[in-house]
ROVEX-326075 format. One record per atom (N, C-alpha, C): x, z, y; atom name; residue in one letter. Coordinates in steps of 0.001 Angstrom, whole numbers, plus 500000, padded with zeros to 6 digits. Each point is the difference from the previous one (the first is absolute). Example, Ala and Ser with C-alpha at 12.3 -4.5 7.8 and 13.67 -1.06 7.14 Angstrom:
2
+--------+--------+--------+----+---+
|     xx |     zz |     yy |  a | r |
+--------+--------+--------+----+---+
| 513190 | 507800 | 494310 |  N | A |
| 499110 | 500000 | 501190 | CA | A |
| 500900 | 500000 | 501200 |  C | A |
| 499650 | 499280 | 501050 |  N | S |
| 500820 | 500060 | 501190 | CA | S |
| 499230 | 500730 | 501090 |  C | S |
+--------+--------+--------+----+---+
This chain:
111
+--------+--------+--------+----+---+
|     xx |     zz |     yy |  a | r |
+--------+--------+--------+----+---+
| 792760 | 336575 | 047382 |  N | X |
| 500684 | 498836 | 499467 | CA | X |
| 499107 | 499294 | 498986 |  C | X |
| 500097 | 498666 | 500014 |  N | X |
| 499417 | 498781 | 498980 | CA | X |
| 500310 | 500295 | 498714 |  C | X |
| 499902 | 499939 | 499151 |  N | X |
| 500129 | 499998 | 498667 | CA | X |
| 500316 | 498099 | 499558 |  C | X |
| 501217 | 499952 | 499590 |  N | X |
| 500746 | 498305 | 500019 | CA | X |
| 498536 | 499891 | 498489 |  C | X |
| 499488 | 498515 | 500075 |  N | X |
| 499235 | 499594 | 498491 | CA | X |
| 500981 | 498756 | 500234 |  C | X |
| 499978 | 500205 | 498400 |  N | X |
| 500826 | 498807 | 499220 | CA | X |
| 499164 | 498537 | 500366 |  C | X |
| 500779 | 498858 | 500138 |  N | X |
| 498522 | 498531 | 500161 | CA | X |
| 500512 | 499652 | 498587 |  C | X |
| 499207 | 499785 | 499836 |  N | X |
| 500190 | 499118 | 498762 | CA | X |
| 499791 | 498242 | 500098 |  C | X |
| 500571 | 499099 | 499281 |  N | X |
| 499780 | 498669 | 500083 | CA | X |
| 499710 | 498916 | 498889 |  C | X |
| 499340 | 499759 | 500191 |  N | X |
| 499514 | 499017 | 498901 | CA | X |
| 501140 | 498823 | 499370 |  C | X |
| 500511 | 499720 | 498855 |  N | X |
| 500579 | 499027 | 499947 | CA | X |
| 499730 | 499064 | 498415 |  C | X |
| 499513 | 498881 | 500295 |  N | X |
| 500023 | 499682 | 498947 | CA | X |
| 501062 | 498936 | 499229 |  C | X |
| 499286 | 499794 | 498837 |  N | X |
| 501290 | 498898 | 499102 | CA | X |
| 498927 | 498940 | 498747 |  C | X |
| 500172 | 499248 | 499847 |  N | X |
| 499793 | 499446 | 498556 | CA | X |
| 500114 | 500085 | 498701 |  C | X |
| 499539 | 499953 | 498935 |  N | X |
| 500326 | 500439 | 498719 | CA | X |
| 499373 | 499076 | 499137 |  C | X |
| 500705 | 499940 | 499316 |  N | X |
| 499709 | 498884 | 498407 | CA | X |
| 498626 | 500988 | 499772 |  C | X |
| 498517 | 499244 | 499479 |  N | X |
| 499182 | 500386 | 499470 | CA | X |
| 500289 | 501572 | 498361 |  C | X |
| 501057 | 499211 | 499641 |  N | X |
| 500406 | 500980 | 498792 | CA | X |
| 500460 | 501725 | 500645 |  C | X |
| 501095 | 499325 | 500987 |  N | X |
| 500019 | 501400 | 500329 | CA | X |
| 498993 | 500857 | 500928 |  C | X |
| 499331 | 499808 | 500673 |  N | X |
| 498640 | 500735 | 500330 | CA | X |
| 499186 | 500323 | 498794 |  C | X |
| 500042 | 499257 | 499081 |  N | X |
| 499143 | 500587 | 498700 | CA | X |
| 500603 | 501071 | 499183 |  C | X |
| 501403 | 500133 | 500087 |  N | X |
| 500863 | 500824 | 499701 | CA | X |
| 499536 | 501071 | 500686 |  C | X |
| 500728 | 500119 | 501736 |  N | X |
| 499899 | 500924 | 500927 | CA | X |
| 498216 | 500211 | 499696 |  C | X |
| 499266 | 499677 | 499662 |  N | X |
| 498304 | 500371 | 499554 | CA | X |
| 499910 | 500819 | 498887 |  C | X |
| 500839 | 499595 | 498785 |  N | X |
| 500259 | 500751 | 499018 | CA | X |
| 500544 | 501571 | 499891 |  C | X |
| 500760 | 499575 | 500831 |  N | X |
| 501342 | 501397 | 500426 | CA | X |
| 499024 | 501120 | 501169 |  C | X |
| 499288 | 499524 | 500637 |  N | X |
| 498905 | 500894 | 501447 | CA | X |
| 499047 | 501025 | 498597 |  C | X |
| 499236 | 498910 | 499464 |  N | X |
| 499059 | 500637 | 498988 | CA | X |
| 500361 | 500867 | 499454 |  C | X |
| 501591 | 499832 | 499332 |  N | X |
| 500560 | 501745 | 499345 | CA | X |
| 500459 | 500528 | 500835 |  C | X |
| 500368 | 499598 | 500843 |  N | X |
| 500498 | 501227 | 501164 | CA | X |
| 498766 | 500719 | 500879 |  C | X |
| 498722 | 499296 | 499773 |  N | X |
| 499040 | 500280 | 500457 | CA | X |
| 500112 | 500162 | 501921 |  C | X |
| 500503 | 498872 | 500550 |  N | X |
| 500645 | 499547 | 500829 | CA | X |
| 499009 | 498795 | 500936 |  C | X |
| 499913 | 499668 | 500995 |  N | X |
| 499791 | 498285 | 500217 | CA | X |
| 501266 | 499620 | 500446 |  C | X |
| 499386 | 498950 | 500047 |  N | X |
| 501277 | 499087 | 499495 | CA | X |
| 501260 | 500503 | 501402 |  C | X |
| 499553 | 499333 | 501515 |  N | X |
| 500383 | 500275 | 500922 | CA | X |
| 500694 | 501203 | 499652 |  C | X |
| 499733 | 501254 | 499651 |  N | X |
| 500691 | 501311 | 500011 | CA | X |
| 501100 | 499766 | 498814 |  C | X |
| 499697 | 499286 | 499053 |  N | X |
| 501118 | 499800 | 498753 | CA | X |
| 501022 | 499071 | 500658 |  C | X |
| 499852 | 499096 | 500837 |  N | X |
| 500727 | 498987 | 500807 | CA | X |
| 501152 | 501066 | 500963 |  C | X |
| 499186 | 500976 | 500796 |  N | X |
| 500529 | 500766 | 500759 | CA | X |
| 501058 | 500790 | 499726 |  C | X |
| 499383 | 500819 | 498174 |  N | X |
| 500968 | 500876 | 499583 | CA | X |
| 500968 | 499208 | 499394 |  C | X |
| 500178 | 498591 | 499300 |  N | X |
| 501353 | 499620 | 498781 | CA | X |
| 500949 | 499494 | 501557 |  C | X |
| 499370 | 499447 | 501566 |  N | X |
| 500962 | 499621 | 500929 | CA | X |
| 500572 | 501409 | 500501 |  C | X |
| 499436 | 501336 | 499951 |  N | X |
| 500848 | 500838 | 501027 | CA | X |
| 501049 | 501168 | 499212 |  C | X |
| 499616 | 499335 | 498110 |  N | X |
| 500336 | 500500 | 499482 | CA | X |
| 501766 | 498686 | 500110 |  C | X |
| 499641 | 498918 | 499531 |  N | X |
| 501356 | 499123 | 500238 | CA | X |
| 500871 | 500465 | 501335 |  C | X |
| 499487 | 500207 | 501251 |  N | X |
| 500610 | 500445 | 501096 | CA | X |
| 500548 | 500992 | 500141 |  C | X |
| 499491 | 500878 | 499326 |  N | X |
| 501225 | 501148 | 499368 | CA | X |
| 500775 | 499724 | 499405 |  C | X |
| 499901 | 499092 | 498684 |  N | X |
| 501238 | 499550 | 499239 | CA | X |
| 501054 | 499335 | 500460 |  C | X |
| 499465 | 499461 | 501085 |  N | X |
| 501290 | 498864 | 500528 | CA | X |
| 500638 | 501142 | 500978 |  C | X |
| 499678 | 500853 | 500711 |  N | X |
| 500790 | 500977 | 500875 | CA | X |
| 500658 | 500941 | 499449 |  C | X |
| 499815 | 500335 | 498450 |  N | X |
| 500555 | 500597 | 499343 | CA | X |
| 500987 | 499083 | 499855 |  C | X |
| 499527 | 498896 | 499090 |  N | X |
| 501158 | 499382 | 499880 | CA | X |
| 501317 | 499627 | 501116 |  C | X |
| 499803 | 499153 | 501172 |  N | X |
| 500174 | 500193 | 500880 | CA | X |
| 500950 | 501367 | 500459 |  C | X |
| 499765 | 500440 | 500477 |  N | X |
| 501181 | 501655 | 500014 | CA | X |
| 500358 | 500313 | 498818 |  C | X |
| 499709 | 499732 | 498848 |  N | X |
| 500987 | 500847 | 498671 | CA | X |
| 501296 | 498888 | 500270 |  C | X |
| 499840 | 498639 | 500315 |  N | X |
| 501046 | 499485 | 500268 | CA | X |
| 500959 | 500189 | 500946 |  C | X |
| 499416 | 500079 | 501018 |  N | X |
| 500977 | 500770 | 501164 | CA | X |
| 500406 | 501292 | 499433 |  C | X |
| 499803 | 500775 | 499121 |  N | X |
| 500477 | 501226 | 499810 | CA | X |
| 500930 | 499174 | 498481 |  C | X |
| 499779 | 499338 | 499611 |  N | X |
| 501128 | 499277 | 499104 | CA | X |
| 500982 | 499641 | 500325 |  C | X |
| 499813 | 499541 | 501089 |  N | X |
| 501428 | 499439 | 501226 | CA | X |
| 500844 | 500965 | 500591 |  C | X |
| 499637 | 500954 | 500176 |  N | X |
| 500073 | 501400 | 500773 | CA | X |
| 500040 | 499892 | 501131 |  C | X |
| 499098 | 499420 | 500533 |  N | X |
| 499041 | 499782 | 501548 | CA | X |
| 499182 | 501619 | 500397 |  C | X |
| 499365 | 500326 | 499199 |  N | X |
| 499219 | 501279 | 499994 | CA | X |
| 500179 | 500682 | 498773 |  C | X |
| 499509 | 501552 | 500475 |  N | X |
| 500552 | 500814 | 498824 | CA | X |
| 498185 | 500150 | 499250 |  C | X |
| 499875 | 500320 | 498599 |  N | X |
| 499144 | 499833 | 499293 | CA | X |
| 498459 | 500596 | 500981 |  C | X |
| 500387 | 501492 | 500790 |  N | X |
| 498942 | 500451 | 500590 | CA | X |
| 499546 | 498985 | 500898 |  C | X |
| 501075 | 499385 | 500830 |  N | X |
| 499678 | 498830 | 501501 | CA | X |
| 498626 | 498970 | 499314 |  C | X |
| 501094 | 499884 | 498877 |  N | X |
| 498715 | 498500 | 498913 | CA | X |
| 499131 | 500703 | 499779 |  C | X |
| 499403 | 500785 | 499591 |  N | X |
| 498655 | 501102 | 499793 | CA | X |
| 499413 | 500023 | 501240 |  C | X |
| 500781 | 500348 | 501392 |  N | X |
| 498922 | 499839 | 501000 | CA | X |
| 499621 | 498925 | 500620 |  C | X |
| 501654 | 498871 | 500163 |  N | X |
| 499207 | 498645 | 500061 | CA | X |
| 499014 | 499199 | 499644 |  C | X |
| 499629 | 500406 | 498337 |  N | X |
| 499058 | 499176 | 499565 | CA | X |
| 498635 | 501279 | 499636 |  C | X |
| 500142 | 500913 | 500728 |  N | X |
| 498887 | 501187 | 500464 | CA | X |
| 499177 | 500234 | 498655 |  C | X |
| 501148 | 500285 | 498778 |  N | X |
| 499771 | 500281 | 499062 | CA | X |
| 500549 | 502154 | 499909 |  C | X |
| 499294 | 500543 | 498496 |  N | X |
| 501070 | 500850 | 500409 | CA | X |
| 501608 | 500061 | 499136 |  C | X |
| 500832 | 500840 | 499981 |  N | X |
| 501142 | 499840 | 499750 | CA | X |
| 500098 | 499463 | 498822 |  C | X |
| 498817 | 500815 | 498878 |  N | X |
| 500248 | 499794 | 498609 | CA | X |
| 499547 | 498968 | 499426 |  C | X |
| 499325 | 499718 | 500903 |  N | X |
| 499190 | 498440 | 499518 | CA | X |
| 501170 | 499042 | 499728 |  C | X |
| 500783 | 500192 | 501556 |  N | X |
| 501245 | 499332 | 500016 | CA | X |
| 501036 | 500382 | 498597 |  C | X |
| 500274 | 500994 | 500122 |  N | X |
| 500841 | 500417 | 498855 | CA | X |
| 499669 | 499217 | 498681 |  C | X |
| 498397 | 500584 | 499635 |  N | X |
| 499656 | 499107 | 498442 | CA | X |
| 500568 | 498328 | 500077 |  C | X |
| 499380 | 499356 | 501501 |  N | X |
| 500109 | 498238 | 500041 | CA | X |
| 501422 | 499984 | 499832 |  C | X |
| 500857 | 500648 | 500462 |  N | X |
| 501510 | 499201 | 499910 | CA | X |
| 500691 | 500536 | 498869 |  C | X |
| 499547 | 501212 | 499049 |  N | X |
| 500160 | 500127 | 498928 | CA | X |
| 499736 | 499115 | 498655 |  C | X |
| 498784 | 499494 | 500128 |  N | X |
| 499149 | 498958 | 499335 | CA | X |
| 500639 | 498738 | 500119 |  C | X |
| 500324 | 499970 | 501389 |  N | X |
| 500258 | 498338 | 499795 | CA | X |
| 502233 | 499959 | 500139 |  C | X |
| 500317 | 501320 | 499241 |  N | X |
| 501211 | 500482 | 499987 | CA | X |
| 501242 | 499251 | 501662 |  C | X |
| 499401 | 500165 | 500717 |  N | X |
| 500545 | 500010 | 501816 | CA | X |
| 500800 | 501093 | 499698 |  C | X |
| 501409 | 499848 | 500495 |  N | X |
| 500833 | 500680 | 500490 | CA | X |
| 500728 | 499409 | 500974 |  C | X |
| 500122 | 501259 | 500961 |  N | X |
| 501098 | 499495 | 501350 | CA | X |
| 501227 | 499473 | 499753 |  C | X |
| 500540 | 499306 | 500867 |  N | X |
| 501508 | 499269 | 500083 | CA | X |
| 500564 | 501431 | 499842 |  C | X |
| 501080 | 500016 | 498893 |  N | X |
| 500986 | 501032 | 500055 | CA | X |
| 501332 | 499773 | 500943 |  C | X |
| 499870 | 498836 | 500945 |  N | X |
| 500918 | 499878 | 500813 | CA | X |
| 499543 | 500339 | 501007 |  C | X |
| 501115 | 500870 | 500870 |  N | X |
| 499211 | 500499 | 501313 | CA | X |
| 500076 | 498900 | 500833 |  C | X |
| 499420 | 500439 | 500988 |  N | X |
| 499898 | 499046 | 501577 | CA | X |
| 500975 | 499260 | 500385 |  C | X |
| 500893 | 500950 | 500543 |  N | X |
| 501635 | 499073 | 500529 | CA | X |
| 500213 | 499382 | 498719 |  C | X |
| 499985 | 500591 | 498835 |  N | X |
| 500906 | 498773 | 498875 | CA | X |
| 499329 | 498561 | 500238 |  C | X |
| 498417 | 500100 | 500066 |  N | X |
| 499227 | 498801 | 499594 | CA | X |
| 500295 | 499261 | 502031 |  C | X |
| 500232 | 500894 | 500815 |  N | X |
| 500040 | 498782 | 501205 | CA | X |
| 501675 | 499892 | 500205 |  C | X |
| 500417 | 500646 | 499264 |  N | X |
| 501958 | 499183 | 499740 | CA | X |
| 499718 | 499111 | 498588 |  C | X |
| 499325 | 499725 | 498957 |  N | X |
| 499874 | 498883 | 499260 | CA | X |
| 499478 | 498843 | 501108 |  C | X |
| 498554 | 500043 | 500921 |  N | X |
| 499566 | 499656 | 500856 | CA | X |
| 501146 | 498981 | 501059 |  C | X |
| 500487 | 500782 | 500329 |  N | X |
| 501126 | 499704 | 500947 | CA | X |
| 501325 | 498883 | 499199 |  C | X |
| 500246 | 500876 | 498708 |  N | X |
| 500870 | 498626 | 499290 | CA | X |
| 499377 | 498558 | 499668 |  C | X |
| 498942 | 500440 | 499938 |  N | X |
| 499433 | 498687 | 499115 | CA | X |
| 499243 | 499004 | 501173 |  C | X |
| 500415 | 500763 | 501242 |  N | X |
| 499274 | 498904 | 501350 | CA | X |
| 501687 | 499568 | 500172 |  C | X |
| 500969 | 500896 | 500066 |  N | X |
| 501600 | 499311 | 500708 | CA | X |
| 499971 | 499264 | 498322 |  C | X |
| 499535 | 499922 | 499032 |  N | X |
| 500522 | 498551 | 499234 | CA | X |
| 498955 | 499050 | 499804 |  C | X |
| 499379 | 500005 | 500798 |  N | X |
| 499351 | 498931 | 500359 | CA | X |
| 499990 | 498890 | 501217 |  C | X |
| 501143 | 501324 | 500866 |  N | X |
| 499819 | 499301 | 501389 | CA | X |
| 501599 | 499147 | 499696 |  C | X |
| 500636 | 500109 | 499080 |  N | X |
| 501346 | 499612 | 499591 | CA | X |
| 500125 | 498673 | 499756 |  C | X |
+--------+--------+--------+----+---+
């Protein structure tokens, strides 16, 4: 069997002169080029938003806290600290209550 390699793809963007002198500033202490400092603050945001992203569905009570940990292919506790931190707690209403609120609030609308 093949061994799958990742492709990778080039993509670029524009930037105000200031911030490349920034992102130049920021490579030098990270002892970084730039491209790789570009690479790590985007795949580091792409985690944040999938975290974010499923801690909400697990706010809703769509998924239970572990589901959001593997959806956003974090591990559990990572999850645990983020929705602690940003104080997320689940709907204390269960399911049927919230799709019989659901259900009233579509028949008084259709009224």
């Amino acid at each position: 069997m093949s061994k799958m390699s990742k492709i990778s793809k080039t993509i670029s963007t524009r930037l105000s002169e200031e911030d490349v002198r920034k992102l130049e500033q920021i490579a030098a202490k990270e002892k970084l080029d730039r491209s790789a400092l570009i690479r790590k603050f985007l795949l580091q945001k792409l985690e944040e938003y999938k975290i974010r992203e499923f801690s909400e569905l697990f706010r809703k009570g769509v998924v239970s806290l572990q589901e959001a940990a593997t959806g956003a292919s974090v591990p559990l506790y990572q999850m645990m600290e983020f929705v602690q931190e940003e104080k997320i707690r689940p709907l204390t209403q269960s399911r049927e209550d919230f799709k019989e609120e659901i259900r009233q609030s579509l028949n008084n609308l259709n009224k």
